[in-house]
C-alpha positions, 0 to 999 in steps of 0.5 A: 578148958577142955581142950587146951588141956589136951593142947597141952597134954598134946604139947608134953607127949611131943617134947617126951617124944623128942627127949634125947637118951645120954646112956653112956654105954649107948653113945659110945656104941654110936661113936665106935661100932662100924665107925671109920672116921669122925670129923673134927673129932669123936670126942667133940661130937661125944660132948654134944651127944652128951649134952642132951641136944637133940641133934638133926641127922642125915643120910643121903642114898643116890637111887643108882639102883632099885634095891637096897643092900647090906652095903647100905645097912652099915650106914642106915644102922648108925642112923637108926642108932641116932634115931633110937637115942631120941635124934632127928633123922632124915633119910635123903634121897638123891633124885637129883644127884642121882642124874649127875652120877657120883664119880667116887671109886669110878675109872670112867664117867658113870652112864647119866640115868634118866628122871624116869629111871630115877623114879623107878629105882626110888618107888620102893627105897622108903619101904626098904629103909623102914626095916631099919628106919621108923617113919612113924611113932614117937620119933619118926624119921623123915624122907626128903628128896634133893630135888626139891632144891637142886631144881629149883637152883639158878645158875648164879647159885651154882657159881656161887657154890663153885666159888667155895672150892678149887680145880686143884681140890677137886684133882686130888680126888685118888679116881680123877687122879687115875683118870689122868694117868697112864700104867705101863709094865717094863719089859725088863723087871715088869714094874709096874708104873703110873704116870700122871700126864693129860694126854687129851685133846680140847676134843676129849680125845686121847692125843696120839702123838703127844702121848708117844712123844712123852712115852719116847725112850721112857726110863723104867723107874726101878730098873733104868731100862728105856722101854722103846714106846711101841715095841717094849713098852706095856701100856695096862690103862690109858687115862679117860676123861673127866666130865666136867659135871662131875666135878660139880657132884660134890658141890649138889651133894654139899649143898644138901647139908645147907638146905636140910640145916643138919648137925651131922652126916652119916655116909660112907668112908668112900664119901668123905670128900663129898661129906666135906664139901657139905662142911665146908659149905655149912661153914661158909653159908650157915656159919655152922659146924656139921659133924661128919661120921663115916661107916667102914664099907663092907668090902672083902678083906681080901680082894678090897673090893664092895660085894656087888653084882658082878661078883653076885655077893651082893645081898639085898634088903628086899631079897625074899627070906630064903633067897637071903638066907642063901647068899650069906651063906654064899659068902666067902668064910672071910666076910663073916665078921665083917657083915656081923659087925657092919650089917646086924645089930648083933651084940658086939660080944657074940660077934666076936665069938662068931669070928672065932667059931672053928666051923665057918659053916655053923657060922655062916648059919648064925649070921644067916639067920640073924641077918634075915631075922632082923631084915624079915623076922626070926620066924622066917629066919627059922623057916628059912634055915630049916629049908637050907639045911634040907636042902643043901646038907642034905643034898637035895635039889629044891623042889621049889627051883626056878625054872630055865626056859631055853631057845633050842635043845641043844647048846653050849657049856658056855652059853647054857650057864650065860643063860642063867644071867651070868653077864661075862664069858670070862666069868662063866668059863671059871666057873666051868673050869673050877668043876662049880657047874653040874647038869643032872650030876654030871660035872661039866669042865668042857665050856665047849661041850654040846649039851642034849637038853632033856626038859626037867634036868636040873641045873647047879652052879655052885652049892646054892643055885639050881634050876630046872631046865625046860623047853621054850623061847626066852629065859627069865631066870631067878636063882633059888638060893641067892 
């Protein structure tokens, strides 16, 4: 008797855990708050939401990378905010796909990565993720890997996929399109011109002579000019090849709404045609409606370009609180609404009373530690202010600064600021040329100067990287601040 009664209060503790919020207010923030698009409309998934169904949610993350960022969180938030009104989530993780190469956004075939590689980058992605995601309690989410069935998949299942969809389909695709298309400047009004035309080879290779043939005396289409091909026309991009795998990586990516049998998923604007390949498949197989949500991407307003590496904007979630705290306040003034609204889970009003706020400094110091305090804890999140502002207001290099182990005692502008991990010359000349590199005060503009190096100097690029300089073989640089 006794222990069917714990059965059954086992059995009521499970379904209270399972009861799914239908708070009007908390619906509409899902529905609105750093949403692109829903499909096929907001509205019909609101009625479900509504409903009381408890829906089966997912996020798929390609581990491209070891880390986790602030570009992930916009769409980690919104399934967070599936999880907390009483939702099934599962974070999927793409160790397959992943070895295929998403082409969204890419001019040139992405570099395959190993499963070894893969590995590596996924060790700590579920460890990432539960800053935002709860793998545990009353409504845990769930981990799941895409290899589990892409593995497992026979040639036949591939065709049969591949039945569903069209080459046609597939060209449409805005960076397939670009691939297979020339740019060239006319040398009178300096127009710019795309010019779709397969220009390949059956080798893979650009055919030469065709292109000048079609390139021969070319009309400019704004001015009328015949640019002579060799001499008068500029050729700013030539076309690269398409492989043919990734043209199957929406197929891998779509076939994983079948085998997880979800309601909805939550991706990125930039993944919608792979997030309709699902539906359409969840169509055809399952005879299933699935919903797709897509997050805005946090992008700088003004270039349109994804923080990233090579512009070192981008802000990891396992940053350490003070190297965190650092790159936000390193962001452009630009970005601050943005990574408010998209990256926190800051009320909407007090978002847009950061945007207005008159000093983009004080700003960045809310976002910067609201940003850490929810990725770490607003403990840190103090501590972490209280050292900025020592630090950088108060214009005091950092005691703590990583040091820069260096091969020779004398070098370069150029080849001591490549020394931090800078990747590009180009990259490193701006930064030397716009006065941003300091050697123990000194401005250096000369990228050419031969610099004496006096071990313990310190080092500044920019207001928020420092480092100090000491003799030795090698370099492993860490810089403090970002």
């Amino acid at each position: 008797m006794a222990g069917e009664l714990d059965d059954a209060r086992g059995t009521i503790k499970a379904l209270e855990a399972m009861k799914v919020s239908t708070d009007k207010v908390r619906v509409r923030e899902l529905l609105t708050r750093s949403i692109a698009a829903i499909l096929p409309s907001t509205d019909a998934l609101e009625k479900r939401l509504r409903s009381g169904e408890r829906l089966r949610v997912y996020l798929g993350i390609d581990p491209t990378s070891p880390h986790l960022h602030l570009g992930h969180a916009v769409a980690l938030l919104t399934l967070h905010r599936f999880q907390k009104l009483g939702h099934e989530v599962i974070l999927l993780v793409g160790d397959f796909t992943a070895r295929i190469g998403d082409p969204t956004d890419k001019l040139s075939s992405r570099q395959p990565l190993s499963e070894k590689e893969v590995a590596a980058n996924m060790r700590t992605f579920k460890k990432q993720a539960t800053k935002l995601i709860a793998f545990a309690g009353k409504n845990p989410a769930r981990l799941a890997f895409n290899s589990t069935w892409h593995d497992k998949m026979k040639f036949g299942g591939l065709i049969s996929l591949a039945q569903k969809f069209t080459v046609q389909q597939m060209l449409k695709r805005d960076m397939f399109k670009k691939r297979l298309s020339f740019t060239f400047e006319c040398s009178s009004c300096k127009n710019v011109q795309v010019i779709y035309q397969d220009p390949f080879n059956e080798n893979g290779n650009i055919n030469e002579e065709g292109k000048k043939e079609f390139f021969k005396d070319r009309a400019c289409e704004k001015c009328g000019k015949i640019n002579h091909f060799g001499s008068e026309l500029k050729e700013i991009s030539a076309p690269k090849p398409i492989g043919l795998h990734e043209f199957l990586y929406p197929l891998m990516q779509g076939y994983d709404s079948v085998a997880l049998d979800v309601d909805v998923e939550v991706g990125g604007n930039d993944q919608l045609f792979n997030m309709l390949a699902g539906r359409t498949l969840m169509s055809a197989l399952k005879q299933k409606e699935k919903f797709v949500v897509t997050t805005k991407l946090l992008v700088d307003a003004s270039t349109g370009k994804k923080l990233s590496k090579t512009e070192q904007s981008l802000v990891n979630l396992d940053e350490e609180p003070n190297n965190m705290f650092g790159k936000v306040m390193a962001l452009p003034d630009r970005m601050i609404p943005a990574v408010a609204e998209l990256s926190t889970t800051m009320p909407m009003d007090e978002v847009k009373t950061l945007s207005k706020e008159q000093n983009p400094r004080d700003a960045k110091l809310t976002l910067a530690h609201e940003v850490v305090s929810l990725y770490h804890s607003p403990a840190k999140a103090d501590a972490a202010k209280e050292k900025w502002i020592k630090t950088f207001s108060e214009k005091s290099a950092p005691t703590d600064a990583p040091e820069l182990q260096l091969a020779r005692k004398e070098i370069s502008a150029l080849d001591l600021v490549l020394a931090t991990g800078i990747k590009s010359k180009s990259e490193a000349r701006r930064l030397i040329t716009q006065s941003a590199v300091e050697l123990d005060g000194k401005v250096l503009t000369d990228s050419a100067e031969i610099l004496q190096i006096k071990s313990g100097a310190m080092l500044r690029i920019g207001k928020h990287r420092f480092w100090k300089l000491a003799d030795g073989k090698g370099s492993h640089p860490v810089a403090h601040g970002l």
